[in-house]
C-alpha positions as CSV (number, residue, x, y, z in Angstrom):
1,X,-4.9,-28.1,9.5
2,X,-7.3,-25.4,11.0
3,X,-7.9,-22.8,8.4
4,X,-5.6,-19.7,8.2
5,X,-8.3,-17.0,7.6
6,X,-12.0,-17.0,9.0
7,X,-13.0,-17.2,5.4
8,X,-11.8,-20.2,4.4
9,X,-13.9,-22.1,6.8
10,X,-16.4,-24.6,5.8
11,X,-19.7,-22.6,5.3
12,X,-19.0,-19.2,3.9
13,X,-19.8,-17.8,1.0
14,X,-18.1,-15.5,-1.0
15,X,-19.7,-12.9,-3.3
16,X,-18.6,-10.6,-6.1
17,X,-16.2,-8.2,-3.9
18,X,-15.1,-4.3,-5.8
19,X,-12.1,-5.0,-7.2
20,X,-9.1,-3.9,-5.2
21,X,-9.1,0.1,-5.9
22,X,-5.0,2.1,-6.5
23,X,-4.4,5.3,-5.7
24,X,-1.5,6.1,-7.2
25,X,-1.3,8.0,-10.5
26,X,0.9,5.1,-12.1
27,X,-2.3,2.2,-11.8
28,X,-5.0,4.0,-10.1
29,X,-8.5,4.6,-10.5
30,X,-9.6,7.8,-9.5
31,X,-13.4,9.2,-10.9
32,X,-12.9,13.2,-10.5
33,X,-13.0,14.5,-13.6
34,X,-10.1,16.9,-12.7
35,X,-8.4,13.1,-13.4
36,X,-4.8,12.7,-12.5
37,X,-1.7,15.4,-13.0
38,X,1.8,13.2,-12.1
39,X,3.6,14.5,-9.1
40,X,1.7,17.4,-8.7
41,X,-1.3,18.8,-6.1
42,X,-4.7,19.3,-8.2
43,X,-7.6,20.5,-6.1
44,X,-10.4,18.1,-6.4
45,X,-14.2,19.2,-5.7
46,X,-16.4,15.9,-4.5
47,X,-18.8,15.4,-7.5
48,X,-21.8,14.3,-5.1
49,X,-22.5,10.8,-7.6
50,X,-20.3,7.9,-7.4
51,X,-19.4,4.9,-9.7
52,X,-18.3,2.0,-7.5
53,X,-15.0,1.1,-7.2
54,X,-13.6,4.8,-7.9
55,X,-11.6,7.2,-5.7
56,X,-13.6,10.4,-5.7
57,X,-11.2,13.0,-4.1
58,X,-12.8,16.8,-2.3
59,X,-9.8,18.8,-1.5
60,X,-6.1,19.6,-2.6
61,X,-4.2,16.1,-3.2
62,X,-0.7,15.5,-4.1
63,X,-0.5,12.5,-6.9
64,X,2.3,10.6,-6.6
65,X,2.9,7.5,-8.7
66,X,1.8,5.0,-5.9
67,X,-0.3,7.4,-3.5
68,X,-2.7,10.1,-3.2
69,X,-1.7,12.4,-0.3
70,X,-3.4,15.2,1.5
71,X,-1.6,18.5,0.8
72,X,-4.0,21.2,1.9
73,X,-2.8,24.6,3.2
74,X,-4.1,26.1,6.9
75,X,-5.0,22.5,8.2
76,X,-8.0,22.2,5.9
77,X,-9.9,19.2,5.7
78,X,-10.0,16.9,2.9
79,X,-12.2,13.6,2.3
80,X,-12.1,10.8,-0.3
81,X,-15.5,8.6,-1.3
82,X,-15.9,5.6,-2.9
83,X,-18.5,3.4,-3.8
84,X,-18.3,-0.1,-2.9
85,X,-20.0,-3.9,-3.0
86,X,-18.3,-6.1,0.3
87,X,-18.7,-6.9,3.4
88,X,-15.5,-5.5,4.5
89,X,-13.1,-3.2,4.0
90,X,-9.2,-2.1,4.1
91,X,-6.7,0.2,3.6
92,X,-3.1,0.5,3.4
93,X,-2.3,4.0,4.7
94,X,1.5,5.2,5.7
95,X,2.0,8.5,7.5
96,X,4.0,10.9,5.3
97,X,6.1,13.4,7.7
98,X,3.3,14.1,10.2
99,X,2.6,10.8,12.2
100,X,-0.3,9.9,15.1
101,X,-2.8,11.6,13.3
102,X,-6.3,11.2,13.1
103,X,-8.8,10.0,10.9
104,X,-12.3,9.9,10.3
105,X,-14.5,7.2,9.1
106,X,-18.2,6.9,7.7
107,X,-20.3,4.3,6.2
108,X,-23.7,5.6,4.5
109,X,-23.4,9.4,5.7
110,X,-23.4,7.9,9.4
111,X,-20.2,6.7,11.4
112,X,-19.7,3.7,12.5
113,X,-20.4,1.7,15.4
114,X,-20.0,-1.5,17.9
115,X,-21.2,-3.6,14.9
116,X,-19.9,-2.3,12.1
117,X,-16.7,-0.8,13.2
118,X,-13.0,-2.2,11.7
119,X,-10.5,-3.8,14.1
120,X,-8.4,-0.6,13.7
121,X,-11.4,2.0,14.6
122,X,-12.2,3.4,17.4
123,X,-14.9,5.3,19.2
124,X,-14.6,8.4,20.6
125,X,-17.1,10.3,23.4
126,X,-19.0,11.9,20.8
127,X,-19.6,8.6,18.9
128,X,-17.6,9.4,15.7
129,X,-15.2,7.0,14.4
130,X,-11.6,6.9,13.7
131,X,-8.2,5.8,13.5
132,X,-4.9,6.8,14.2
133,X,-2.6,6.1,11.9
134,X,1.0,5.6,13.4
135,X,2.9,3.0,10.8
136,X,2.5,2.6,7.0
137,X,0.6,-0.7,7.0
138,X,-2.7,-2.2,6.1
139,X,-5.9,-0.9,8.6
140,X,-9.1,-3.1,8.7
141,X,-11.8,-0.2,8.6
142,X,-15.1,-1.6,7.9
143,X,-16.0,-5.2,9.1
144,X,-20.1,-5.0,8.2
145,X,-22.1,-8.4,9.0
146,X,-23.4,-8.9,6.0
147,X,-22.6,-8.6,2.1
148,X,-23.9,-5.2,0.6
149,X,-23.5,-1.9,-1.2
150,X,-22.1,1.2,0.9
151,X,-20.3,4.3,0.5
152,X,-17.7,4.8,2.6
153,X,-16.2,8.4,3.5
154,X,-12.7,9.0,4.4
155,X,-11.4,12.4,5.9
156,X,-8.7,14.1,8.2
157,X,-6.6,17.6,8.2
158,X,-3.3,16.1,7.8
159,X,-0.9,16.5,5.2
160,X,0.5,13.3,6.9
161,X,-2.1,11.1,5.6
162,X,-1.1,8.8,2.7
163,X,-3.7,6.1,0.5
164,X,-2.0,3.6,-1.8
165,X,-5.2,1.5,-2.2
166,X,-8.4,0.1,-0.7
167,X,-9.3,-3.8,-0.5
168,X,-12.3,-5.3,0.0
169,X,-13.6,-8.5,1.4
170,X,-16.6,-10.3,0.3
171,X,-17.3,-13.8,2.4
172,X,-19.7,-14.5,5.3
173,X,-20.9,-17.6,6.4
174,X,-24.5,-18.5,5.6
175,X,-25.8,-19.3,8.6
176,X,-24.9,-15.4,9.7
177,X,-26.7,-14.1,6.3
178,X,-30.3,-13.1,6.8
179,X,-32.7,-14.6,4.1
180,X,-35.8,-12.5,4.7
């Protein structure tokens, strides 16, 4: 039987991955030290220092038990950071009211590109990356080619977008992993 995912093929190696990350209120793991307020909005201001594996919110966010969503007034940006050790990343994101939306996607203070870029991103004419999020469902948003450390940035201006948690993968095959 051929293997069902690329990483369970003979040859890669897996490393220590961040720990799936929550969102919601009820299991979640957010580091602002504003914290969590159940089923309310708290504006959140983006500390600049990040422990990995932690949601670090900038903006007004609605906490709901399972989710963090976007509720800022006048279209206002918001963002959300976090710190983490993979070589790929995801997210399950659902579009709450608003749908077809747009969001923005960067990796180190830089967007991404042709070889970093998820199988959900794309690439628009001024070489910033999104996606558009159309479905609640899981988006592959980071696919890097090898293991390491990154912060990853995540921010649109709509009160449509929903996070209920970010996943990482950690396995490459070792003939792709540089030993220099």
């Amino acid at each position: 039987m051929e293997p069902i995912r690329e990483s369970d093929r003979a040859g890669a190696v897996c490393y220590h991955a961040t720990p799936q990350v929550l969102a919601g209120w009820q299991r979640g793991t957010i580091g602002n030290v504003e914290g969590y307020s159940p089923e309310s909005t708290i504006h959140y201001e983006d500390p600049g220092y990040y422990l990995d594996g932690r949601i670090y919110l900038h903006g007004d966010w609605l906490n709901d038990r399972n989710y963090l969503k976007l509720n800022e007034s006048e279209g206002r940006e918001g963002h959300l950071t976090i710190q983490y050790q993979a070589k790929e990343v995801n997210a399950v994101l659902t579009p709450e009211g608003e749908k077809s939306f747009q969001v923005f996607i960067r990796q180190d203070n830089a967007y991404l590109d042709e070889t970093n870029r998820g199988e959900d991103i794309r690439i628009d004419e001024q070489g910033r990356s999104f996606l558009v999020v159309e479905q609640g469902r899981m988006y592959n948003l980071v696919r890097n080619k090898e293991y390491g450390e990154h912060r990853l940035k995540v921010s649109t201006r709509s009160n449509g977008f929903a996070l209920y948690s970010i996943s990482f993968v950690s396995c490459a095959y070792e003939e792709m992993i540089s030993h220099n």
